[in-house]
N, C-alpha and C positions, 0 to 999 in steps of 0.2 A: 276733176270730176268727169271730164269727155263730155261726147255729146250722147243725147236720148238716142237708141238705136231704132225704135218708132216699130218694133217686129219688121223688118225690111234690113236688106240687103242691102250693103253701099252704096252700090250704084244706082239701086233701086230709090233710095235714102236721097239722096243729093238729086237725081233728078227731081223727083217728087219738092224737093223743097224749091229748088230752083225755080218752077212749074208755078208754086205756092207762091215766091216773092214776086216772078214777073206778071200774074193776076192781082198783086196788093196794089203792084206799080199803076195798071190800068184801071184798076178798078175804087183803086183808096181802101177797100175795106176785104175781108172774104171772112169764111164762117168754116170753121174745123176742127176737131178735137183738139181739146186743152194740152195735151202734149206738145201736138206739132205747131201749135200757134207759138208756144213758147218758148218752140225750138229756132221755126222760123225766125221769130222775134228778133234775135240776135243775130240773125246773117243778114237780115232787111234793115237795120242800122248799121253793118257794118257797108251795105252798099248805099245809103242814103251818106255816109262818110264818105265813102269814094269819090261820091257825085257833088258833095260839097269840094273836096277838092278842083275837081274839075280839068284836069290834066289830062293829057291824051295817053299817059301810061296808066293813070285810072281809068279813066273810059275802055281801054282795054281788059283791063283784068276784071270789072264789072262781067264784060261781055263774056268771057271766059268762063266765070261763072254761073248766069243768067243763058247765054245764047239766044238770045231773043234781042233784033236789033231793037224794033220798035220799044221794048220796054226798055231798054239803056236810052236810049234818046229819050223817052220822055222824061225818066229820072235824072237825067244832066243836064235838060232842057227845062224842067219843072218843079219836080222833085226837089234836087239837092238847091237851087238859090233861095227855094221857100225856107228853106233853116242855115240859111248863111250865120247867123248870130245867137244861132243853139247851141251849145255847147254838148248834147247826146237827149233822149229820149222823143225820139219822135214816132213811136209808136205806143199804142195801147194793147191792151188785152183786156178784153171783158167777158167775164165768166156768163155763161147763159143754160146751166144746169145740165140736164139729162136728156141724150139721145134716145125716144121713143125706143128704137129696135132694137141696142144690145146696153145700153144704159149707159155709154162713152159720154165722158165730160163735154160740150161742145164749147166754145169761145170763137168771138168775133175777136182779128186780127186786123188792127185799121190803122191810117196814116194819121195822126193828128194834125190838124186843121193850125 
């Protein structure tokens, strides 16, 4: 299947998502179209995996992807021991209809509690 190309450029693509997960990390939740929440979705779990590990070759390859220190340290400092004993889904997606200006799907992308 790949991934959703989101109309954007690769580079343009992976920051922007990058950008996306390390605002979920600080923030617990953000609000953005139904695509890219459910695009993010799945790299914010695969770093919330990371940070359950907890190793300093994960800690790195997080960062590698994110670049953002503050947000790898919160996610391996807070983040990943809150689901030491989950087995995967610790994210949600909740659909919240239509964007007034061009009618894009909108959805909140949040940390489950």
């Amino acid at each position: 299947m790949g991934t959703r190309k989101l109309g954007v450029k690769s580079a343009h693509r992976n920051a922007m998502l990058a950008n996306m997960i390390s605002s979920l990390i600080k923030h617990k939740r953000i609000e953005t179209t139904l695509a890219r929440a459910k695009e993010a979705r799945s790299l914010a779990e695969k770093m919330i995996s990371l940070a359950k590990e907890g190793s300093l070759h994960s800690r790195r390859q997080a960062l590698t992807f994110l670049k953002d220190k503050d947000a790898v340290a919160e996610l391996f400092e807070k983040v990943g021991p809150r689901f030491a004993d989950r087995d995967g889904g610790y994210t949600r997606v909740i659909k919240l209809g239509q964007r007034r200006g061009d009618g894009a799907s909108m959805a909140i992308l949040e940390i489950i509690e």
